[in-house]
C-alpha positions as CSV (number, residue, x, y, z in Angstrom):
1,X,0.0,0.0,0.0
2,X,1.2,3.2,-0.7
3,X,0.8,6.9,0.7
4,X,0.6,9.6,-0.9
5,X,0.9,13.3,0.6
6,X,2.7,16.9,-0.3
7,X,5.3,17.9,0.1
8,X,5.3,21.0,2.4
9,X,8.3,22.5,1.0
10,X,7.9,22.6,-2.6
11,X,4.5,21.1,-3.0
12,X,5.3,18.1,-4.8
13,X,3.1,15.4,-4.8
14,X,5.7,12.2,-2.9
15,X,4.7,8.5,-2.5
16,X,6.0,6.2,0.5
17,X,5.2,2.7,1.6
18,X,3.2,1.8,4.4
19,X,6.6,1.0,6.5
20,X,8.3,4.4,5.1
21,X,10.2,5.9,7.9
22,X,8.4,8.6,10.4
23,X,10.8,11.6,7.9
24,X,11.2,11.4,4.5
25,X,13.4,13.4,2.3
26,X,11.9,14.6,-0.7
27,X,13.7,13.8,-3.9
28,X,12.5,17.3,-5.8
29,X,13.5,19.4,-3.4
30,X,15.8,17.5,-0.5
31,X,13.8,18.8,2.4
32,X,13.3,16.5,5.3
33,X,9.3,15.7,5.4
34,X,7.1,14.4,8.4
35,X,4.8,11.4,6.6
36,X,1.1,11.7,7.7
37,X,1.3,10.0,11.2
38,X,-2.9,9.7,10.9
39,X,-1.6,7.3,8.1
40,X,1.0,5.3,8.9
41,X,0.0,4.5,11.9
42,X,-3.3,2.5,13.4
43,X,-5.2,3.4,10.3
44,X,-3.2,1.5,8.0
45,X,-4.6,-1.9,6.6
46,X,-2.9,-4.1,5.1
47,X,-3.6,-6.6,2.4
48,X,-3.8,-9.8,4.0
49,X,-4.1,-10.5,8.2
50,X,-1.2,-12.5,9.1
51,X,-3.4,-15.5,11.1
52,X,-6.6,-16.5,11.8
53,X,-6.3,-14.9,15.6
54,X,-6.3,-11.4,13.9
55,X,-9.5,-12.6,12.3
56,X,-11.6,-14.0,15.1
57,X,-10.5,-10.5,16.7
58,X,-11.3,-8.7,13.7
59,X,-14.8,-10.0,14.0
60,X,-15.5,-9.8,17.7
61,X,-15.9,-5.9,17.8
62,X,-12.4,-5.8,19.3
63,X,-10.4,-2.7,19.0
64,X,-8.4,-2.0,16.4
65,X,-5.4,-1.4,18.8
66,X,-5.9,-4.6,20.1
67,X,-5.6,-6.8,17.0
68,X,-1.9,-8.0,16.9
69,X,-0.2,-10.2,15.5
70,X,0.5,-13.3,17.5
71,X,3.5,-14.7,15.7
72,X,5.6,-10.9,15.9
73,X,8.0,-10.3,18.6
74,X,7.0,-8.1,21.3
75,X,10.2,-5.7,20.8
76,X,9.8,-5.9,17.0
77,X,8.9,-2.8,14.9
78,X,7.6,-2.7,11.6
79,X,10.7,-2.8,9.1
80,X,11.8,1.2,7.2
81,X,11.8,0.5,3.5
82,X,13.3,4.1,2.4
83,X,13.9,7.3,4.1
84,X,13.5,8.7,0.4
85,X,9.9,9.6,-0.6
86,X,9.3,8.9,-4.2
87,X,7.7,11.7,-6.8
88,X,4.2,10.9,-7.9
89,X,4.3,10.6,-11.4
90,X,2.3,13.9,-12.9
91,X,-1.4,12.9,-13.9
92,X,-1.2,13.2,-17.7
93,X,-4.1,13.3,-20.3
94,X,-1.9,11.8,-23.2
95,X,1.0,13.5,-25.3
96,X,0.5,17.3,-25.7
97,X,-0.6,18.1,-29.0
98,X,1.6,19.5,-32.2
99,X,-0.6,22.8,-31.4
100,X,0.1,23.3,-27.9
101,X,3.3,22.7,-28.0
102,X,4.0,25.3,-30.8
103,X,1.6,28.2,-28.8
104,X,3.9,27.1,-25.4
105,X,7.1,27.7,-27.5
106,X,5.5,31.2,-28.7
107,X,4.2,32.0,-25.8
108,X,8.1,31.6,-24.7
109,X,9.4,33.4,-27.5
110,X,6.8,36.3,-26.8
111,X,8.4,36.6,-23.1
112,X,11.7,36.5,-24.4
113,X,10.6,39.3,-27.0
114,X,9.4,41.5,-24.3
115,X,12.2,41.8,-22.3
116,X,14.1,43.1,-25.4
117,X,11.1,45.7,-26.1
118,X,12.5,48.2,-24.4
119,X,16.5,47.9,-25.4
120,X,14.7,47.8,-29.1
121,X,13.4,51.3,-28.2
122,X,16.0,53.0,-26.5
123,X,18.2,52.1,-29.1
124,X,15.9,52.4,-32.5
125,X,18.1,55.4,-34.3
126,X,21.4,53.2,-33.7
127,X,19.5,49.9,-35.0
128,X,17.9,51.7,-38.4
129,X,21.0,53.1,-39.1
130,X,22.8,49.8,-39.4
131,X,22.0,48.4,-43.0
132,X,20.6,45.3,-43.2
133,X,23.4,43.8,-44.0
134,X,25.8,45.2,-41.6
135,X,23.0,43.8,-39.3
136,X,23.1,40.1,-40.7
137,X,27.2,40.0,-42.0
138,X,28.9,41.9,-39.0
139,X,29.9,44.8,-42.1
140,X,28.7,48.3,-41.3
141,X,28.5,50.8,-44.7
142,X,30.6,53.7,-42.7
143,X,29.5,53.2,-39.1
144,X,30.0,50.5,-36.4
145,X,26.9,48.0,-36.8
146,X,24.6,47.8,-33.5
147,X,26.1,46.1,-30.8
148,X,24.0,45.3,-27.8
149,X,25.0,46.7,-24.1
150,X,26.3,44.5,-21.4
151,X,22.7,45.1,-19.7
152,X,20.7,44.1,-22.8
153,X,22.8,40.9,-23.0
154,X,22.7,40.0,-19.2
155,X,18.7,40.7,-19.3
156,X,18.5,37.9,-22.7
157,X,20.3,35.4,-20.4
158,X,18.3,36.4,-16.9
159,X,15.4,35.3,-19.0
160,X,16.8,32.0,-20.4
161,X,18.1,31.2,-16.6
162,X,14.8,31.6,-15.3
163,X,13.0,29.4,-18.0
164,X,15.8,26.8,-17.2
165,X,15.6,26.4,-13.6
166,X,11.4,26.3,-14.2
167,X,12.2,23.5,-16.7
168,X,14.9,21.8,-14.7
169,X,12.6,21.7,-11.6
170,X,9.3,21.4,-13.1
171,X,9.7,20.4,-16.1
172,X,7.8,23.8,-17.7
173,X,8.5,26.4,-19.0
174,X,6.5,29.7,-18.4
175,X,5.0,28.6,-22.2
176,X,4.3,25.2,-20.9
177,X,2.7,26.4,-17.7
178,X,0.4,28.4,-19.3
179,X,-0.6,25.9,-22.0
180,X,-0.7,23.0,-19.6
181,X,2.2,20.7,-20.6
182,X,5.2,18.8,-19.2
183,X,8.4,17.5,-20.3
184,X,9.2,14.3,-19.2
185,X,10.9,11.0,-18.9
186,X,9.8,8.5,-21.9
187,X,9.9,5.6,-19.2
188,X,7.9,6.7,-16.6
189,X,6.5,9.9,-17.5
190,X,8.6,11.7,-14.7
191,X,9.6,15.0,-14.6
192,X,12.4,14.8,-16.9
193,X,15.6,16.9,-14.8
194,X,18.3,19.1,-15.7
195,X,20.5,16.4,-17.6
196,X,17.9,15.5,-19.8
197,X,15.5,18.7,-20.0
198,X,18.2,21.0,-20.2
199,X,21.3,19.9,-21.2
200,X,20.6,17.2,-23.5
201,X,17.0,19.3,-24.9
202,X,18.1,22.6,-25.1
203,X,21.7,23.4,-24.8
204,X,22.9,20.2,-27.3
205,X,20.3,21.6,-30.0
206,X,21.5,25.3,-29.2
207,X,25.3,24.0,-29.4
208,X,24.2,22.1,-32.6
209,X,23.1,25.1,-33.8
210,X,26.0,27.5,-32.5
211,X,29.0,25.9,-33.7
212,X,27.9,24.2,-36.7
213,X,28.3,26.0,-40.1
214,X,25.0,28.4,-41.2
215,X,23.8,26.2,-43.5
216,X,24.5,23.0,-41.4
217,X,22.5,24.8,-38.3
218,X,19.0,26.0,-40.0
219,X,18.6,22.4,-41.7
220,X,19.1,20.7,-38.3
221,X,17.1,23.0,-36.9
222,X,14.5,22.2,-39.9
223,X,14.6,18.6,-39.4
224,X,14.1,18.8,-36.0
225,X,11.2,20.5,-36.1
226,X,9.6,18.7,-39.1
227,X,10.5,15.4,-37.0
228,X,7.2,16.0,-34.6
229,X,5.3,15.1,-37.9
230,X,6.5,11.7,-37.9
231,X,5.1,8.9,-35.4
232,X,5.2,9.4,-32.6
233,X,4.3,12.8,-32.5
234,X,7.8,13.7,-30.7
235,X,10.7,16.2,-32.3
236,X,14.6,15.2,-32.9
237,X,15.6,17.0,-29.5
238,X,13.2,14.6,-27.8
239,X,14.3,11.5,-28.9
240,X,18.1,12.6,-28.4
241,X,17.0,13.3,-24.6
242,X,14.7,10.9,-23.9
243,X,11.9,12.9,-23.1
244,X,8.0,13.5,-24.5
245,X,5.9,16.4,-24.2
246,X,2.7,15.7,-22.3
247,X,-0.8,17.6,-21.0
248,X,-1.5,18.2,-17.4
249,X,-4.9,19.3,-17.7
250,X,-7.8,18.6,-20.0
251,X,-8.4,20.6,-22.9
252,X,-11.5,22.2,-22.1
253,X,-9.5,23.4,-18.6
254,X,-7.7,22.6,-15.7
C-alpha cells in the first residue's frame, strides 16, 4: 500500500510505503518531510491478516489497537523500507498536442521578445542606421553596426536562466505552464531533470546550432522541427534526450 501526501516545502506530490520511515526526504527538493502520522500509523490496513487470531478478533468488535499479530515479537517494529519519498508521477491526459506545443514555445518566445522591447526602443536610431546587412554579415557601410550593451545581453540570459531552472525543476516552462504541458521522462512519464530537460534538450540543440556551419545549423534546426510530424508525435531534441511532451490538464481546462 502506498501513501501519498505533499510535500510541504515545494509542493510536490511524494509516495511512500506503508513502512516508510516517520521523515522522509523529498527527492525534488531535499527537504526532510514528516509522513502523515494519521496514516501510517493504526489506520493503516494491510492486504492480508497474518493469522486466523487477527481474524476472530477482527470480528468480535475488538479494538483495532488490540488486534496483533500473535506470531511478531513483542520488541519488534515494523521494518523502514526508504527514508526517500518517491515523486508521484504527474497525472497526464496523453501526449500534448503538435498545437500546444507550438503556442507554449511562442508564448516563450513572446516573453523573451518583451524583455528586449524596451532595449529595441531606446536604441531604435542606432539599429535603423545599421544596413541590413551590416545587421546580418557583421559589415557596417561607414558606421560600427549595433552592438547590444552588457545590460541588454545579461537581461536575454536572466530570461533564459529563469526558464531553465522552471524547466529543470518542473519540467515547464512559463510557455508550458500556461498551456498545460510537461516535459518528461519516456519511461515513466517523470519529470524529466536538468540532464535530460536542459542539457541534453536545449543546450545540445543550441550548441548544434552555434557551432555548426549556417547552413548545417538552419537544416538541423529544420529537421528537428519537421521530426514531430513523424510517429510518434515527438521532435529530434526529444528523442536525443529521452523525453515526451505531455498535458496536465484537460483541454477544455484545468
Amino acid at each position: 500500500m502506498l501513501i501519498e501526501f505533499a510535500c510541504e516545502n515545494c509542493g510536490g506530490q511524494l509516495q511512500v510505503g506503508q513502512y516508510a520511515a516517520q521523515r522522509v526526504r523529498c527527492p525534488r527538493c531535499r527537504s526532510m518531510q514528516a509522513t502523515p502520522s494519521e496514516k501510517v500509523g493504526h489506520e493503516i490496513e494491510t492486504a492480508s491478516v497474518a493469522s486466523q487470531e487477527c481474524d476472530q478478533a477482527a470480528n468480535s468488535g475488538a479494538p483495532r489497537d488490540a488486534i496483533v499479530n500473535p506470531y511478531q515479537s513483542p520488541n519488534a517494529s515494523p521494518p523502514i523500507s526508504s527514508t526517500i519519498a518517491v515523486l508521484k508521477p504527474a497525472r497526464d491526459y496523453g501526449a500534448a498536442s503538435r498545437w500546444r506545443r507550438l503556442f507554449a514555445a511562442l508564448a516563450d518566445g513572446l516573453i523573451l521578445t518583451a524583455a528586449m522591447v524596451p532595449f529595441v526602443i531606446a536604441h531604435h536610431s542606432e539599429i535603423r542606421s545599421a544596413s541590413m546587412a551590416g545587421v546580418l554579415g557583421g559589415v557596417e557601410r561607414g558606421t560600427q553596426p549595433y552592438s547590444p550593451s552588457y545590460l541588454q545581453w545579461s537581461v536575454y540570459w536572466l530570461v533564459h536562466a529563469v526558464q531553465w531552472i522552471l524547466i529543470a525543476n518542473t519540467g515547464q516552462s512559463i510557455g508550458k505552464m500556461l498551456f498545460g504541458t510537461r516535459i518528461v521522462r519516456i519511461e515513466d512519464d517523470r519529470v524529466a531533470g536538468p540532464l535530460r530537460a536542459v542539457v541534453l534538450r536545449v543546450w545540445l540543440r543550441m550548441a548544434i546550432y552555434t557551432i555548426a556551419p549556417r547552413t548545417i545549423g538552419l537544416a538541423f534546426m529544420f529537421i528537428d522541427l519537421c521530426w514531430i510530424f513523424l510517429l510518434p508525435s515527438r521532435c529530434l531534441h526529444d528523442i536525443f534526450s529521452g523525453t515526451r511532451v505531455i498535458n496536465v490538464r484537460a483541454s477544455g481546462g484545468s
